[in-house]
LOLO-458846 format. One line per 2 residues: for each residue z, y, x of C-alpha. Coordinates in Angstrom, 2 decimals, padded with zeros to 5 digits. Example, Ala and Ser with C-alpha at 12.3 -4.5 7.8 and 13.67 -1.06 7.14 Angstrom:
BEGIN
007.80 -004.50 012.30; 007.14 -001.06 013.67
//
This chain:
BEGIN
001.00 -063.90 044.70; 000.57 -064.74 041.33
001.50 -061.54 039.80; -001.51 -059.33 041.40
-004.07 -057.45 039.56; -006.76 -058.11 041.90
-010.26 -058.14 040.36; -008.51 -056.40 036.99
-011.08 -053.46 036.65; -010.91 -050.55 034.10
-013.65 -049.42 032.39; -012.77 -047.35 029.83
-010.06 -045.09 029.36; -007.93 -047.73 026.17
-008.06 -050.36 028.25; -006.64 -048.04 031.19
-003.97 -046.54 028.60; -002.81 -049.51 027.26
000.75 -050.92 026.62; 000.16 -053.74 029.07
-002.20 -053.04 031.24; -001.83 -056.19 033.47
-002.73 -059.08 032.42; 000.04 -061.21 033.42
002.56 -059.05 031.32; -000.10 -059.47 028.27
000.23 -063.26 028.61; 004.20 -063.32 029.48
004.70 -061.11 025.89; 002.47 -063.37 023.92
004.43 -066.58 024.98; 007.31 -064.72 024.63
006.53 -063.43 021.22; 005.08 -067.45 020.57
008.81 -068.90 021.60; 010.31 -066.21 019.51
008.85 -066.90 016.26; 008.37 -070.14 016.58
009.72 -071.93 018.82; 013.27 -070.78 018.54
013.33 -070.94 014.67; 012.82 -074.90 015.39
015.15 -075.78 017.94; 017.88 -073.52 017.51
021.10 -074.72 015.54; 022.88 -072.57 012.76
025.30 -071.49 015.37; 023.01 -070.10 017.52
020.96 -068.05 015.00; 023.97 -066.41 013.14
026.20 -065.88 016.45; 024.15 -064.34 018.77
020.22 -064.09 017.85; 020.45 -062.53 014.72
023.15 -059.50 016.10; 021.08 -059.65 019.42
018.20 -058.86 017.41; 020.02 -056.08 015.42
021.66 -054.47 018.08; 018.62 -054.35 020.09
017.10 -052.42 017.09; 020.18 -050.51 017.08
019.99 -049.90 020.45; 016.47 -048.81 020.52
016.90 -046.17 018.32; 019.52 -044.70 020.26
017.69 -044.70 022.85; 015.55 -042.31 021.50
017.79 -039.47 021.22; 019.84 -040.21 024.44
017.45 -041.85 026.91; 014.35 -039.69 025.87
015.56 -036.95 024.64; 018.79 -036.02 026.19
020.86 -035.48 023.18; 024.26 -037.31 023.48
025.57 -038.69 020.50; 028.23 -040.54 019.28
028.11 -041.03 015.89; 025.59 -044.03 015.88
027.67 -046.55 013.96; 028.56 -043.60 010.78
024.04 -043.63 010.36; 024.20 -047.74 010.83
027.11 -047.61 007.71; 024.73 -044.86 005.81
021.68 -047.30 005.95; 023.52 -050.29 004.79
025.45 -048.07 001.78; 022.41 -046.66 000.76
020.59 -049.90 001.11; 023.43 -051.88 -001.00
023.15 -048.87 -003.47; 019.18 -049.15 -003.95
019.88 -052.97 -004.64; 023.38 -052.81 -006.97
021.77 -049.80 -009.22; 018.05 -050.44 -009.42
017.18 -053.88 -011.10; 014.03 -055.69 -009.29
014.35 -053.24 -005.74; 012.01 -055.05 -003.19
014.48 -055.89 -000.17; 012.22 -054.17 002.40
011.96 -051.22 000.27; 016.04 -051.32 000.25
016.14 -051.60 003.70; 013.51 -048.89 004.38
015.41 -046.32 001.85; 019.05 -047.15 004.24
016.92 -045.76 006.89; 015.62 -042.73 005.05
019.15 -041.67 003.75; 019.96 -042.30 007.37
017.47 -039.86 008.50; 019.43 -037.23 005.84
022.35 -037.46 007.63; 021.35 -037.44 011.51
019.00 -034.31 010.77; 022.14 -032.71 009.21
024.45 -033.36 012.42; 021.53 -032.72 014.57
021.51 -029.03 013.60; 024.07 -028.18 016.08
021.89 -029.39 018.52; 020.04 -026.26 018.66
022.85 -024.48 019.52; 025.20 -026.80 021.82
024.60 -029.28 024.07; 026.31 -031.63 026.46
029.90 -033.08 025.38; 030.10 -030.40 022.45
027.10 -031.97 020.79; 029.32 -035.36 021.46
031.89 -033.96 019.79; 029.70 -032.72 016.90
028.02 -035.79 015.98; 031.47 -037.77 016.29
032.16 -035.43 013.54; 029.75 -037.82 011.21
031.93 -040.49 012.05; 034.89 -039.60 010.64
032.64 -038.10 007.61; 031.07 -041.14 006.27
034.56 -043.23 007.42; 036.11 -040.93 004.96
033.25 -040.51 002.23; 032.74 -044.85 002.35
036.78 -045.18 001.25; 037.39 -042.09 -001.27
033.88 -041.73 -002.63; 033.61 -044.25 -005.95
029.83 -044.06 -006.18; 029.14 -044.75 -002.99
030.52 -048.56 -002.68; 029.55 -048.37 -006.79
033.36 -048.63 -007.73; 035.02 -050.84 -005.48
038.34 -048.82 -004.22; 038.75 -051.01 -001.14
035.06 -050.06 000.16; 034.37 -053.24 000.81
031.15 -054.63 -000.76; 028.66 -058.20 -000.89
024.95 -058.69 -001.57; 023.78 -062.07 -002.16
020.72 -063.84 -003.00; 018.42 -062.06 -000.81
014.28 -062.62 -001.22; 011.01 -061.09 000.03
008.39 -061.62 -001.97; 009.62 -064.24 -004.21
011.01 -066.44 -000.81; 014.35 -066.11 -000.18
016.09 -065.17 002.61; 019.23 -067.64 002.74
018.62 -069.93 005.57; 019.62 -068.47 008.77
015.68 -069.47 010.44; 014.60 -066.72 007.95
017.25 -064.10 008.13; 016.48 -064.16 011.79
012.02 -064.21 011.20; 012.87 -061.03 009.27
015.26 -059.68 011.98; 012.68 -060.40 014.18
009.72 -058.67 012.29; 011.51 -055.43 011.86
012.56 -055.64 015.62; 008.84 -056.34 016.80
007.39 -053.39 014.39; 009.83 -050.99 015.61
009.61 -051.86 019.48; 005.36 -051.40 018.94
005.96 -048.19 017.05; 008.51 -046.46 019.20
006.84 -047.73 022.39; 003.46 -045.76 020.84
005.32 -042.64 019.44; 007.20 -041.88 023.56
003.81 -042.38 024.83; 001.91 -039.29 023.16
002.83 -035.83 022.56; 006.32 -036.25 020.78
007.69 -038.38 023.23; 006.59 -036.02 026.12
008.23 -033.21 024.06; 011.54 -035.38 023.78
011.33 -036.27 027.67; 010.45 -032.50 028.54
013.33 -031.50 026.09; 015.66 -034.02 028.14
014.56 -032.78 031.69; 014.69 -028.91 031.29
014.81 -027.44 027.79; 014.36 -023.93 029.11
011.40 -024.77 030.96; 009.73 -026.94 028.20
010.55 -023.82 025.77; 008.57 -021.56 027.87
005.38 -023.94 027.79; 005.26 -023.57 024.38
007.32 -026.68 023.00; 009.52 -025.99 020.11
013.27 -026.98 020.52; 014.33 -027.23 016.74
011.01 -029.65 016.49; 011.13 -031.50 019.15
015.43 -032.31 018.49; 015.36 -032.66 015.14
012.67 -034.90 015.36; 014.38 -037.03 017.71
017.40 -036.76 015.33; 015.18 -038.44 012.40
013.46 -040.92 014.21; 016.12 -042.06 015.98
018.58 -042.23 013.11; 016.50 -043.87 010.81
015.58 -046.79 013.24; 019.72 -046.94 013.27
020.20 -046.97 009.50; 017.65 -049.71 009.17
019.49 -051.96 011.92; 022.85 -050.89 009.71
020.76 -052.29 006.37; 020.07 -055.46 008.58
023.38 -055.95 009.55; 025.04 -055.87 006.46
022.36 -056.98 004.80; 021.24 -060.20 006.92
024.52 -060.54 009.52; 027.87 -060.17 007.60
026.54 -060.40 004.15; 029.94 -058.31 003.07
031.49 -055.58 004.73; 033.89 -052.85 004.76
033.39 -048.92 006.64; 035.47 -050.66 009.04
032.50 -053.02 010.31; 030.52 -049.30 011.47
033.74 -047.61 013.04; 033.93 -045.50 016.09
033.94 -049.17 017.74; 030.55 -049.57 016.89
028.79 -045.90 018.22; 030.67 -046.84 021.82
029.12 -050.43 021.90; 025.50 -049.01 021.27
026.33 -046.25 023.81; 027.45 -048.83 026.54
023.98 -051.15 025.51; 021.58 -047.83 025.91
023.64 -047.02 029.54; 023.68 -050.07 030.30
020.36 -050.96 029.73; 018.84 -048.35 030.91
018.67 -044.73 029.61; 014.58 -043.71 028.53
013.06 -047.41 028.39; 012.22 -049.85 025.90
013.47 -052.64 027.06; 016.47 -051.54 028.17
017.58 -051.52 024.83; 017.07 -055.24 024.94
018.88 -055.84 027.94; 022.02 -053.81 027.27
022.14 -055.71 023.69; 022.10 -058.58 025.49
024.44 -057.78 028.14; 027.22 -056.42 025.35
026.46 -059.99 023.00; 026.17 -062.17 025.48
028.00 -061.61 027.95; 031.49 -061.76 025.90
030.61 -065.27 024.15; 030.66 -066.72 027.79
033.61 -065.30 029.40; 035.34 -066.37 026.30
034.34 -069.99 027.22; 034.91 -069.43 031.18
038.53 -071.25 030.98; 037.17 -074.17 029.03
034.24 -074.53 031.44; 036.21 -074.52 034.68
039.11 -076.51 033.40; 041.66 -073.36 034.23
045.00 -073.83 031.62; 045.12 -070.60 029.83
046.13 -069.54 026.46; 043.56 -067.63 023.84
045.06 -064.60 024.18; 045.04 -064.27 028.11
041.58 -065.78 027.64; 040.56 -062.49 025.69
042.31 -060.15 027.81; 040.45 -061.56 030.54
037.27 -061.47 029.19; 037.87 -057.83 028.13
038.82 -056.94 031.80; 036.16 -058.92 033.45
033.41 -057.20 030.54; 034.46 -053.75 031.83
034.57 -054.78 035.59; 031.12 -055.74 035.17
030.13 -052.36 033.35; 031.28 -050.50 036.50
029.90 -052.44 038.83; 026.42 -052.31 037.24
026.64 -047.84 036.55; 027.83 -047.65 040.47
025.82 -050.21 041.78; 022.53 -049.02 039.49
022.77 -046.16 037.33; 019.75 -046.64 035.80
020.49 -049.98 034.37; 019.01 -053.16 033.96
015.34 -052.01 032.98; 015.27 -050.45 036.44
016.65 -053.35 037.92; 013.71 -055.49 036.53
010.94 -052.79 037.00; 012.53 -053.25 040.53
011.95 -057.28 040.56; 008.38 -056.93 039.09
006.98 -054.31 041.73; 008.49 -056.19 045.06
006.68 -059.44 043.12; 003.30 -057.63 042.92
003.32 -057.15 046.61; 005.47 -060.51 047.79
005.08 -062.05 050.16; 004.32 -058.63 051.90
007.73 -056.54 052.77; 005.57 -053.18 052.06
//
């Protein structure tokens, strides 16, 4: 009985239109926003931040802009991790050739010359459609894979691909601790969530979602499918090329083209299915679920005393991680989101059955 919006009146159409219109979720995201910049910064050891918050954070942001093109707007895609290695290139370029390059400006560019690519691979969108539109954007894959290893300028000479940053600041600070490489994780996570949660509530994110339910019909009522795709195609692959500038950036600090392989696309496309295809938050959960989720079946044998080697350790984990992804698509196809949309509406009427 606690989560009821009795006595919560409207009376005007903002405050009917808003994000959170009850006021229990308005209260639950500011103390959740309160523990997450401050309180977890505090408490949480070195391990913690670098191991799972920080890649939690940038696969959610990953995730999320994913999410865009596949839950909203229907366009499958596979070549996720090839725009994540484009944002951190281009990001490590702006840095290595342009003396003085504000980080966040660095980061923002890896997004841009993100957005380049996706729009490029999302022209065959207005043409194909289904698993041939997979196929196509898998196609960038193998592109930038190749381009990142036989392309001099673009790792600015080194012939193994692999390249570092150090010394990161913002603003004069700098970002070397692992409390503030996870604040400015966090920041960039926040901004985007608020912005992409905006942009699929007005008219672009009904053109995605009519785009995804019937593209015939929402061509015929006057939406424009090379807008409305390639559109999706920009947003949604710039959001990935700045999580790809964070986690080169912030995460590994050096990396290789093999840190954004094909690997990479699936994981993102098992966190948006996961999660839940079309919702916010279900990029949160399925980045969750996919970091998580390994770290503790890893540490299962320790915890229950069970005499088992490493390896069998990791083969189990790996076969106990994909039991559990085909348990949750059978048992709820929409994923997690809907699982807790679920939770929230039988609270709003408990202890009523109906």
């Amino acid at each position: 009985m606690l989560y009821r919006e009795n006595g919560q009146f409207k009376t005007s159409y903002s405050a009917d239109s808003q994000i959170l219109p009850i006021r229990q979720d308005r209260i639950a995201m500011a103390l959740l926003l309160i523990a997450a910049f401050v309180v977890i910064p505090m408490v949480s050891s070195e391990y913690l931040l670098r191991a799972i918050f920080i890649p939690f954070l940038i696969l959610s942001l990953a995730a999320l802009g994913l999410n865009v093109l596949v839950g909203y707007c229907g366009q499958i895609s596979l070549g996720s991790g090839a725009f994540m290695a484009v944002g951190a290139y281009v990001a490590y370029n702006c840095q290595a050739r342009f003396d003085g390059m504000p980080l966040i400006v660095s980061l923002l560019a890896g997004g841009l010359g993100a957005t380049v690519l996706g729009v490029a691979f999302g022209l065959p969108s207005l043409r194909i459609k289904g698993l041939y539109l997979a196929v196509a954007t898998l196609a960038a894959q193998f592109f930038v894979d190749w381009a990142c290893l036989r392309l001099p300028w673009v790792t600015n000479g080194s012939s193994s691909g692999s390249v570092s940053v150090a010394n990161l600041s913002l603003f004069g600070v700098g970002v070397e601790s692992p409390s503030a490489r996870y604040l400015l994780c966090l920041s960039f996570v926040v901004v985007f969530a608020l912005a992409t949660k905006n942009l699929v509530r007005g008219h672009i994110g009904r053109s995605w979602m009519a785009m995804r339910d019937m593209d015939v019909a929402a061509a015929v009522i006057g939406i424009r499918p090379m807008q409305a795709k390639l559109s999706a195609f920009a947003v949604s692959s710039f959001i990935i090329g700045v999580a790809g500038a964070l986690w080169g950036f912030v995460h590994l600090g050096s990396w290789e083209p093999a840190a954004f392989g094909i690997n990479r696309s699936f994981d993102l496309l098992f966190m948006v299915i996961i999660g839940g295809l079309g919702s916010i938050s279900g990029a949160f959960f399925g980045a969750a679920f996919i970091v998580v989720l390994p770290l503790l079946l890893d540490k299962l044998p320790y915890w229950t005393g069970l005499p088992m080697d490493t390896a069998t350790a990791s083969h189990l984990a790996l076969m106990i991680f994909g039991a559990l992804i085909v348990f949750f698509l059978i048992k709820e196809p929409h994923g997690l989101a809907r699982l807790w949309a679920t939770a929230k509406e039988k609270l709003r009427l408990w202890p009523f059955p109906h």
